[in-house]
Structures are given as C-alpha cells and as structure tokens.
N, C-alpha and C positions, 0 to 999 in steps of 0.2 A: 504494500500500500504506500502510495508516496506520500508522505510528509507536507504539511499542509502550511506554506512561511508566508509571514502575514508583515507585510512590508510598510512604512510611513514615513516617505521624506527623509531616508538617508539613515532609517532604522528600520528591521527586520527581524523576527525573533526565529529566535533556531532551538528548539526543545522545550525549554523553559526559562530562558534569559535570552534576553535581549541584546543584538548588536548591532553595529555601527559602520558605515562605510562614509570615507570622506578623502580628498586629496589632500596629502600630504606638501611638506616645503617644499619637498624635490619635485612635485608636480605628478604622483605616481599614488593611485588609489590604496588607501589601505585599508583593512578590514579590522576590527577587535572587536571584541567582548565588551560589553559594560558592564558583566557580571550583575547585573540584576534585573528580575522579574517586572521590575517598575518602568512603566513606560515613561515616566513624567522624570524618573532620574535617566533615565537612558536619555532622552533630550536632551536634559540638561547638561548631560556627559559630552553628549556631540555638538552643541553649542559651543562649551569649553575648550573642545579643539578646533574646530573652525577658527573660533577667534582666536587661538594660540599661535594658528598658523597663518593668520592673516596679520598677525602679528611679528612672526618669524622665528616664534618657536618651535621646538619640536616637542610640545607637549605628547605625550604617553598615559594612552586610559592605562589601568593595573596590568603591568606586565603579564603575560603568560609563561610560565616556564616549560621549556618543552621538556618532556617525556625524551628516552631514549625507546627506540621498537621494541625493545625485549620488554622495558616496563607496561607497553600496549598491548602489545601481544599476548602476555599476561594477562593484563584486565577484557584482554574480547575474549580470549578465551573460555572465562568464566560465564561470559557476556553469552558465545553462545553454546555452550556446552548441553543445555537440553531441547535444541533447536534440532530439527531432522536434516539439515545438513551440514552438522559435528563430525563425522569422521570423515566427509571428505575435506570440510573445513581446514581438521586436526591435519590433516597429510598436507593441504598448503602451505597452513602455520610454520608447518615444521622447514620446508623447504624457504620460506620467509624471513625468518630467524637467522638460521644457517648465512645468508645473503648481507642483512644487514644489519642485525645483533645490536650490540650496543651506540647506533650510530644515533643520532641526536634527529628526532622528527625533522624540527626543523632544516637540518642540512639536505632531506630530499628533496630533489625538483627535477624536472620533467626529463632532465639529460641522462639522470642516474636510473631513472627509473626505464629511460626507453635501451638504455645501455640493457638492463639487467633484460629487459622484454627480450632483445636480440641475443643473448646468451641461454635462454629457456628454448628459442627456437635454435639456436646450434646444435643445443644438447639432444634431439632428436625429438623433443616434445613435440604434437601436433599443434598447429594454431589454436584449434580448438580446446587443448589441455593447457594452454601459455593461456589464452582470453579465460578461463575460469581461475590462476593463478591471479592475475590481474585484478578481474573481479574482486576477487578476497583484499586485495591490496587496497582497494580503493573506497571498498564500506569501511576497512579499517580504520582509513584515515578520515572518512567521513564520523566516526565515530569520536577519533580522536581528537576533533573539531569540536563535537558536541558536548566532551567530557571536559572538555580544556585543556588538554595536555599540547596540543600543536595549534597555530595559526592559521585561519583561514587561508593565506596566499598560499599554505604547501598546499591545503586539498587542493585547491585551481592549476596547480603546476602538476598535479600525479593525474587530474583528471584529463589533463590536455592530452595526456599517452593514448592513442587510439586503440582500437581491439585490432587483430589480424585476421586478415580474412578467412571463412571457415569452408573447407568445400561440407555440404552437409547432403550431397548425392548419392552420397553410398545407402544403400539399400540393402542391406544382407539380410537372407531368412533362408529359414531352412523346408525342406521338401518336407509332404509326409513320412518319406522310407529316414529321413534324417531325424528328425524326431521320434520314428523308433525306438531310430540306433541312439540318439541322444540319451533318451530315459531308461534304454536297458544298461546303459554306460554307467551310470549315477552311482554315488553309493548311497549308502538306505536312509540317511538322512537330507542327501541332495534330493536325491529322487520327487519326495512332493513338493518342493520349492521350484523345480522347475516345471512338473504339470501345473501349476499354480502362475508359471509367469505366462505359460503357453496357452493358460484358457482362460487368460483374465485382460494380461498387456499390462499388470500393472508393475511399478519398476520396481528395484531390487530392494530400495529402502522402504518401499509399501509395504513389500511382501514379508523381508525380514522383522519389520515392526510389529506386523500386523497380529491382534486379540484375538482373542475368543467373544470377548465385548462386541467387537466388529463382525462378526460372522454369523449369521441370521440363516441357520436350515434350516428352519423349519417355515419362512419365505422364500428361501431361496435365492440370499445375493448378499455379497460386501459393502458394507458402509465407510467409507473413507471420508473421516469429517474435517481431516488437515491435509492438504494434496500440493504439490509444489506450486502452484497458480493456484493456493490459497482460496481454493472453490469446491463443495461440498460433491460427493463422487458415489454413485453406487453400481453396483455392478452385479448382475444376474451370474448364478452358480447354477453351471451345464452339470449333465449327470455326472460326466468324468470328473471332473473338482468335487462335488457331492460325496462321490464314492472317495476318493481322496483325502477327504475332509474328514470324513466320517471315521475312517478307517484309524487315521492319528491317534498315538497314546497321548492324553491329558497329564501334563503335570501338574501336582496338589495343589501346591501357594500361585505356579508361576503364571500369569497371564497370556504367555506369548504361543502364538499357535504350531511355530517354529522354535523349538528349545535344546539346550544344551547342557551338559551338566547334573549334578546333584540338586543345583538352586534352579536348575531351568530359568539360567539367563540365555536372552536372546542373541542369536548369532548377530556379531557386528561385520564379519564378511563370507564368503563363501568362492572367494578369487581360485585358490589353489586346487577346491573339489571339483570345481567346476572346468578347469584348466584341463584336471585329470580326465575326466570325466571327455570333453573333446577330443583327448586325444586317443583313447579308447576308441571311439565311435568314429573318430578318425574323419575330424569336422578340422576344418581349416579357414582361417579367417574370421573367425565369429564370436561375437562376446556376449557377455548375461542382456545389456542393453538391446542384443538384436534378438532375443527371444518375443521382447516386444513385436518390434516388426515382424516376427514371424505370426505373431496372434492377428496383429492387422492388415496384415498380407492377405492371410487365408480367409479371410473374414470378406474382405474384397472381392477375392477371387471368388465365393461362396456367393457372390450377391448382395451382401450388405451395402446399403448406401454412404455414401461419407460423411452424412450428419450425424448418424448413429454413432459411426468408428469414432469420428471425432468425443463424441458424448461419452463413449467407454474411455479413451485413452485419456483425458481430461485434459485436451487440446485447447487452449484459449481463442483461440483462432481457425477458421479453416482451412485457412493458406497453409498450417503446420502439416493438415491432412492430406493435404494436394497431392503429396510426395507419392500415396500409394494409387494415384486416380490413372495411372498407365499400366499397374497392372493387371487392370479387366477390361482391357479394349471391347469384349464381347458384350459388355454392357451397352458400348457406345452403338453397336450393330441393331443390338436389342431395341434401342432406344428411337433412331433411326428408322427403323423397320416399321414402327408403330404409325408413323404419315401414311405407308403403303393402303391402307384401308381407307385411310382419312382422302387420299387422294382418288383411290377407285371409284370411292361413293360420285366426286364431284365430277371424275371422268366419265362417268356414265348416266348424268343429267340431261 
C-alpha cells in the first residue's frame, strides 16, 4: 500500500513527523527532519531557515546522525522478521552487509550503489535476482529515512539507480509424463508439497506456510487471507489435493499442514529435495516457481479462460496472465469459428 504524504508549502510529513524542504546558501535543495509531529513548529522551523539563509547563514534544523548499515540492517531486520518475505529478505541482508558493513549511511550515493548493481550482474546473478537485491536496498533506506538514522538526499541518490532489464519470457512447464516422473521422484515429504503447487499454482511460501486454519474440506478450497499483492485468495480443492490432503498425518500442537520435526515447525525451504528430486526424474531446467506455470499452462491448455487463471494465480493484473494466452491457439480457432453460423444465417437471406 503506498504511503499517503501530505504536503504544505515547503512541508511534508513522512510517518509521523514532519519535514522540510528548502534551498540552501549554496543554492542546492535540502531536505531535514523537524523532528516533530506539530505542524505549527514544523513552520516555524522552516521559516527559521529560510530567513537564516537569506540571511547567509547556514543555519541546521537538529542534526541527524547517520546510522552505519550494519546498525540498519539490524533494526529492519527485526522490522521484518514476521513479514512472509523474511527469508528471502534474510538471504539479501546477508549479501548486503557483506558489501557494505560498517560504512556510514550517509557516504552512499548513487555511484557506489550502481558500482555494486554492476558487480551482482558480473557475478552471474540474473537481472532479475540483482532488481530484487536492489529492491531490499532501497525500502531499507527508505526506512532509514523514516526512523532517522540517514538523510533524505541519500534515499534520492540510491533511488536514482535504475532496475535492469528482466527478460520474463521464459515459460517453462512440464508435460503430463513429466509430472509423473516428477512426483514419483519426490521423497515422502516433498511429494504433497509438490501435488499441492501442481493443482493449486500457489507459490512456494503459500504453500510452505500454509494451516490447517486455511484449509476448508469439507467446502472444498484454500483460503489465502495474506497473498503477495496483498489481496484476499481462495482457491477450489480438485479430488487429487482432497485425497492429498486428507491423507497427511496431523501434528498435535503444530498448525502447519507441511511439518517437520518433533515440534512440527514449518519447513523454511525445500531447495535441495526438490533439486534431488529433478534430477531423478531427470527434468532439466526447471525450478519450484515453474511448477506454477505448469498448473496455468494446463489449465489453458484445458480451456480455462484467463480471467479465471488470472483469479487463481492472484494476478493483479491481466497483462501478468497474457504470458500463457499463446499457449491455446485452439481456443482462438474455436472462437473464430463461432461467426461461421453467424455469417450462414445472413448468407442465406
């Protein structure tokens, strides 16, 4: 949800304090904090520098002290540690830290940052996995604007860094004789987490999340009440997920429908089973995210329309869904075909 800044004359509040934008002696916009709630001091505050510097001082609202990243890094961490995307978060953090450790917020700006962008795509990362590094970089500092520990002008210098372009055409899914072989691959705890991604489409942190609280057999479909486009989700259970479902040993205390262990904590990944597991069945190219596309593939191919796909996969958009509308040209024939009558009738008036 975006953040709603409510602007007046050269003040703006950014969470719950108030701040200031004005030029400076040097002739060069500056941004601070007034550090308070109060609009009527916040004016007063930017009044104070205006005339300081129409005066030729270089009066200073309450300094900020920057933070160094590790100390930030720290506090989002905390920040988003029960957020559902914490552990891929946690794998950013980590390669974030490593980078720029104890460097002083303040000294980042756009040069050091697109430095580091070009060194995540050397390293063999995809664009696509350097723009979601990025990402993380730049709520952080967004954050660390809002907490006080950095200056407005770095966020504006880390945000000028553009994303890199993504190819997002690949398309991978697997045949019927492949999902077979995939789920006889499995071992016994993969095995219904991946019928579960193949007759649902939902992604990997759904499915490894997902309650008992969430799962309604005796209707017949998943409730997903937190989704990444923060949009409420339900989704019909076909016989196969049913029998699936059903079949699962319950653990006593643990909530989770996917469990692990003595306390039945939830699996946090399933990379290495499922690695195996491909390479068993002797699949190549293919990851846990294209198990999706294989559910909205066949779904396509099956006749479904792409409003529906879209409403299962919990697509924001349609344009997200476009991607699979070439794989059922036969629909377009179908669809086409249907004039032929329309036109008979008129040809033979």
């Amino acid at each position: 949800m975006t953040k709603r800044v409510v602007k007046s004359k050269g003040l703006y509040l950014r969470g719950k304090n108030w701040w200031m934008t004005y030029k400076g002696i040097d002739g060069k916009q500056r941004w601070e904090s007034c550090h308070t709630q109060s609009k009527i001091e916040a004016q007063a505050l930017l009044e104070k520098s205006r005339v300081s510097v129409r005066e030729g001082n270089a009066y200073e609202a309450k300094q900020i002290k920057p933070a160094t990243f590790l100390e930030l890094a720290k506090e989002y961490e905390q920040y988003v540690l029960k957020q559902r995307s914490y552990i891929s978060k946690k794998g950013f953090l980590k390669k974030l830290k490593a980078q720029f450790g104890s460097m002083k917020l303040s000294a980042l700006n756009t040069r050091i940052i697109e430095q580091y962008q070009t060194s995540l795509s050397n390293s063999g990362l995809k664009p696509a996995s350097v723009n979601r590094i990025m990402a993380a970089l730049k709520h952080m500092m967004t954050k660390a604007v809002e907490w006080e520990m950095a200056p407005e002008d770095v966020l504006k210098s880390v945000r000028r860094v553009r994303q890199l372009a993504e190819n997002n055409r690949r398309l991978r899914f697997l045949s019927m004789e492949e999902m077979a072989h995939l789920i006889q691959a499995c071992d016994q705890h993969l095995k219904p987490i991946v019928i579960t991604a193949l007759n649902t489409g939902m992604r990997k942190g759904e499915i490894l999340s997902l309650t008992w609280e969430q799962v309604d057999l005796r209707h017949g479909f998943i409730l997903l009440d937190v989704t990444k486009n923060g949009e409420r989700r339900e989704i019909p259970i076909n016989n196969v997920l049913r029998e699936t479902l059903t079949s699962l040993p319950r653990h006593l205390t643990s909530p989770y429908v996917f469990w692990q262990g003595n306390e039945g904590s939830r699996f946090l990944d399933v990379k290495k089973s499922f690695a195996s597991a491909l390479k068993r069945a002797g699949i190549r190219d293919f990851h846990f995210h294209d198990l999706r596309h294989t559910f909205a593939s066949h779904l396509v191919m099956a006749g479904a329309d792409l409003v529906t796909v879209k409403e299962l996969l919990g697509h924001k958009t349609l344009a997200m869904t476009m991607r699979y509308a070439h794989i059922a040209p036969g629909q377009k024939v179908v669809a086409v075909s249907l004039l032929d009558s329309l036109h008979d009738k008129y040809m033979t008036m």
